[in-house]
MISE-946109 format. One record per residue (C-alpha): residue in one letter; x, y, z. Coordinates in steps of 0.2 Angstrom, whole numbers, padded with zeros to 4 digits, always signed. Layout:
aXYZ/...
END
This chain:
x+0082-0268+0012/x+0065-0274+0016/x+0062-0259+0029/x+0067-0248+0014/x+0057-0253+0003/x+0042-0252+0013/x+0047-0234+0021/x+0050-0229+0001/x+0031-0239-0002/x+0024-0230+0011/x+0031-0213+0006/x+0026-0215-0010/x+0006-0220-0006/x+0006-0204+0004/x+0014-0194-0008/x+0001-0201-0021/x-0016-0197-0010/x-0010-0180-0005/x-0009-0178-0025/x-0024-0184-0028/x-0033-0173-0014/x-0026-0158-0020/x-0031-0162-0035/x-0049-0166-0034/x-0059-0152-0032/x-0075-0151-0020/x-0092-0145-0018/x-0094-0128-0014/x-0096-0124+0006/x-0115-0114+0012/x-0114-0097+0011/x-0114-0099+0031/x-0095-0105+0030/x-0089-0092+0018/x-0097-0078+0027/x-0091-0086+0045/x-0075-0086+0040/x-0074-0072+0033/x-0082-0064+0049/x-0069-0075+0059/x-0055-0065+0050/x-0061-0050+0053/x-0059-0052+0069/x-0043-0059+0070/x-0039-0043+0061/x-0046-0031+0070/x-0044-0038+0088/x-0027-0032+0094/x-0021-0045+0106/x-0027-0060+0093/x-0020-0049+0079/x-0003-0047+0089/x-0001-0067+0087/x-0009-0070+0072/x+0003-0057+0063/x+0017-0069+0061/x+0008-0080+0047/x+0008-0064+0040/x+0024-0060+0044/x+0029-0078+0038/x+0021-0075+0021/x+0030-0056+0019/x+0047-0065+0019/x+0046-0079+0010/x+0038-0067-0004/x+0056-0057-0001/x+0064-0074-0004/x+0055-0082-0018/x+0057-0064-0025/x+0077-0065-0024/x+0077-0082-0032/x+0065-0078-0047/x+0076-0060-0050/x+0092-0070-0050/x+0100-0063-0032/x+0106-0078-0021/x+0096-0081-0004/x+0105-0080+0009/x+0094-0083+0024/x+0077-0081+0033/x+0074-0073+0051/x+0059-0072+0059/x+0056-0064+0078/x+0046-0064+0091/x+0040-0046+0088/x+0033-0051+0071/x+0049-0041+0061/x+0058-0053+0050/x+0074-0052+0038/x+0078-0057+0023/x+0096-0056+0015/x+0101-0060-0002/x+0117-0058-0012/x+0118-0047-0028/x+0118-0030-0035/x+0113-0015-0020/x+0101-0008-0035/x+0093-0013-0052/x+0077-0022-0056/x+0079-0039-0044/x+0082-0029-0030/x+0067-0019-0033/x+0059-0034-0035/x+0062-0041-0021/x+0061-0025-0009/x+0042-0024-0018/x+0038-0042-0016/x+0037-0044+0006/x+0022-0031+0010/x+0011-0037-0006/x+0017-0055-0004/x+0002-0062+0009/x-0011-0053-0003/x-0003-0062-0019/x-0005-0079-0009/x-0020-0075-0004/x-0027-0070-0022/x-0020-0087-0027/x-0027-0097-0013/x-0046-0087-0018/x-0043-0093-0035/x-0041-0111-0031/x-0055-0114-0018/x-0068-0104-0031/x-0064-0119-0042/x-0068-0131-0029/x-0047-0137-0024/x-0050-0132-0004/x-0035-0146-0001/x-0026-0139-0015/x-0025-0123-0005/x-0022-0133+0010/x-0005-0144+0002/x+0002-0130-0007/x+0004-0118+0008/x+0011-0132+0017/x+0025-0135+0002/x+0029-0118+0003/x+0032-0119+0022/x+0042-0134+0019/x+0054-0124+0006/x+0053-0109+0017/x+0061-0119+0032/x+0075-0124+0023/x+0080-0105+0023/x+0076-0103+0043/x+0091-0097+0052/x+0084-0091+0069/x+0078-0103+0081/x+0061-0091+0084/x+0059-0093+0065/x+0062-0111+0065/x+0047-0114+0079/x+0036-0103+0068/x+0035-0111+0051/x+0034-0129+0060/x+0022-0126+0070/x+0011-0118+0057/x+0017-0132+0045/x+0012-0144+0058/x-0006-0140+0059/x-0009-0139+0040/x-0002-0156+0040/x-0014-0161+0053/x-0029-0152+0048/x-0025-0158+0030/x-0023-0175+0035/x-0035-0179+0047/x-0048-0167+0049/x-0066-0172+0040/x-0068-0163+0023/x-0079-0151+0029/x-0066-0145+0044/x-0054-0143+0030/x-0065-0132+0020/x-0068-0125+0033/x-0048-0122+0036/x-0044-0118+0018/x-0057-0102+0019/x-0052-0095+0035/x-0033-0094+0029/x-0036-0088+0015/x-0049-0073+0021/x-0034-0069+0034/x-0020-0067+0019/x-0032-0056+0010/x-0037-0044+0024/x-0022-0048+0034/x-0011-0042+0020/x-0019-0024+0021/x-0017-0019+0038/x+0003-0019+0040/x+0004-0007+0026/x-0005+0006+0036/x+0004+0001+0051/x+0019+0003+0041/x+0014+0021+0036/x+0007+0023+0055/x+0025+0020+0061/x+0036+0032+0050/x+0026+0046+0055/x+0031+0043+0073/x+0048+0044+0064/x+0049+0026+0068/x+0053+0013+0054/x+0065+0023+0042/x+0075+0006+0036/x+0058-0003+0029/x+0054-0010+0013/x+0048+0006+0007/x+0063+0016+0012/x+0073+0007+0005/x+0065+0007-0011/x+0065+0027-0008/x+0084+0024-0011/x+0087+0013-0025/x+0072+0022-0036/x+0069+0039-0042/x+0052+0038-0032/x+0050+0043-0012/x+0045+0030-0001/x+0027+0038+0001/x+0023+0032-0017/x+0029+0014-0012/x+0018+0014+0003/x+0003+0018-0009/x+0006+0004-0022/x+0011-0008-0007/x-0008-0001-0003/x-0016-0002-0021/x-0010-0020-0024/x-0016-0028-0007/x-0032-0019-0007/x-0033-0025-0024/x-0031-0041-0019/x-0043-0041-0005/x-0057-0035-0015/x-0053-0046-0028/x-0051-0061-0020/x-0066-0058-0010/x-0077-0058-0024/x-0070-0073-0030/x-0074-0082-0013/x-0091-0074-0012/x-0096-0079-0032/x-0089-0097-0025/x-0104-0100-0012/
END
C-alpha cells in the first residue's frame, strides 16, 4: 500500500510540474533562434533525403487530424496505420457520405498546418512548453489508436523525444524545440498537397483524400486540392507572422 501510494505521490508531483510548465509562459527567444529555426525547417523541407524521414511527423499529424476529425463528426474510429512509405490509413465507422465524412476526408492534408497555427499561437504568447506537453498528449491519445507495428514505433519514438526534450533539456533547448516543430508543421503542411497534385497527374494516387472527396461532393477533386492548398498556405503565412511578431 505504501509502494502505492508513493507511485500515485510521485505521479501526481509530475503531473503537477508538467502543469505548471505548460502553463507558465517565457521570455521571448532572439530573433537568432526564430530565424534559425525557421531556416532549419526549410531545409528539412526542401532537402529530399532529410524530407523523406522527416515526412512521417507529418504524416503522423495528417491522420490523427482524420481521427480527431471522425470523433468530433460523430463517426466511430476505428483504427490508425502508419507505414514506412510515409502513407497512413485511417478507418472509421458511419455514413459513406454527409457532412462528418466530408469532414473527416478534409481534415488529414490541412491537419499539420491547423496544429502548426495553434502551436504558433501559443509560443507568440510565450507557453514554448505548452507547445511541447500538448503535442506529446496528442501522441499519447493517437497511440491508443495505433494498429500496425511501423505505426506503433513511429508515435513512440517521436513521443519519446518530446518527453525527453521536455523533461530534461535546459529551457532554452526547449525553446529552441518548440520553434523548430512548429516551423516544420507550418511549411511542412504545404508541400504534400503539391506532391499530392504532382502524383495524380502521373495518373498515380486516384483513391486520396481528395478523390475521395470528388465522390461524396458535387465538386471535382481539383477544387479540393486547391482549398487543401488555400488553408495550409494560409496557415503558414499566418503562423509565421505570428512567430516572427513574437521575437
Amino acid at each position: 500500500m505504501d509502494s502505492f501510494d508513493s507511485i500515485a505521490s510521485a505521479a501526481m508531483g509530475a503531473l503537477a510540474k508538467i502543469w505548471t510548465s505548460a502553463l507558465t509562459p517565457a521570455p521571448a527567444p532572439p530573433p537568432a533562434i526564430v530565424v534559425g529555426t525557421l531556416v532549419f525547417a526549410v531545409l528539412v523541407v526542401v532537402v529530399t533525403p532529410v524530407w523523406r524521414v522527416a515526412r512521417h511527423l507529418v504524416t503522423i499529424a495528417h491522420e490523427g487530424a482524420h481521427g480527431v476529425a471522425a470523433l468530433l463528426s460523430g463517426r466511430r474510429l476505428a483504427g490508425i496505420r502508419l507505414h514506412s512509405d510515409t502513407s497512413g490509413l485511417t478507418l472509421s465507422r458511419g455514413r459513406p457520405r454527409g457532412a462528418g465524412m466530408v469532414l473527416t476526408s478534409f481534415a488529414g492534408y490541412v491537419g499539420p498546418g491547423l496544429i502548426g497555427l495553434g502551436a504558433a499561437w501559443l509560443l507568440s504568447h510565450g507557453y514554448a512548453m505548452g507547445v511541447l506537453w500538448s503535442l506529446t498528449a496528442l501522441l499519447a491519445l493517437l497511440l491508443l489508436q495505433i494498429r500496425n507495428w511501423f505505426g506503433l514505433w513511429s508515435v513512440l519514438v517521436t513521443g519519446t523525444i518530446l518527453v525527453v526534450v521536455s523533461w530534461y533539456a535546459p529551457p532554452s533547448a526547449q525553446t529552441t524545440a518548440a520553434y523548430a516543430v512548429t516551423w516544420f508543421l507550418l511549411l511542412g503542411s504545404v508541400k504534400p498537397v503539391f506532391e499530392l497534385q504532382s502524383q495524380r497527374r502521373r495518373g498515380r494516387a486516384r483513391d486520396s483524400d481528395a478523390d475521395q472527396l470528388g465522390r461524396i461532393t458535387p465538386l471535382p477533386a481539383l477544387v479540393w486540392i486547391g482549398a487543401f492548398g488555400v488553408v495550409t498556405v494560409g496557415c503558414a503565412v499566418f503562423g509565421g507572422w505570428l512567430l516572427l511578431g513574437a521575437s
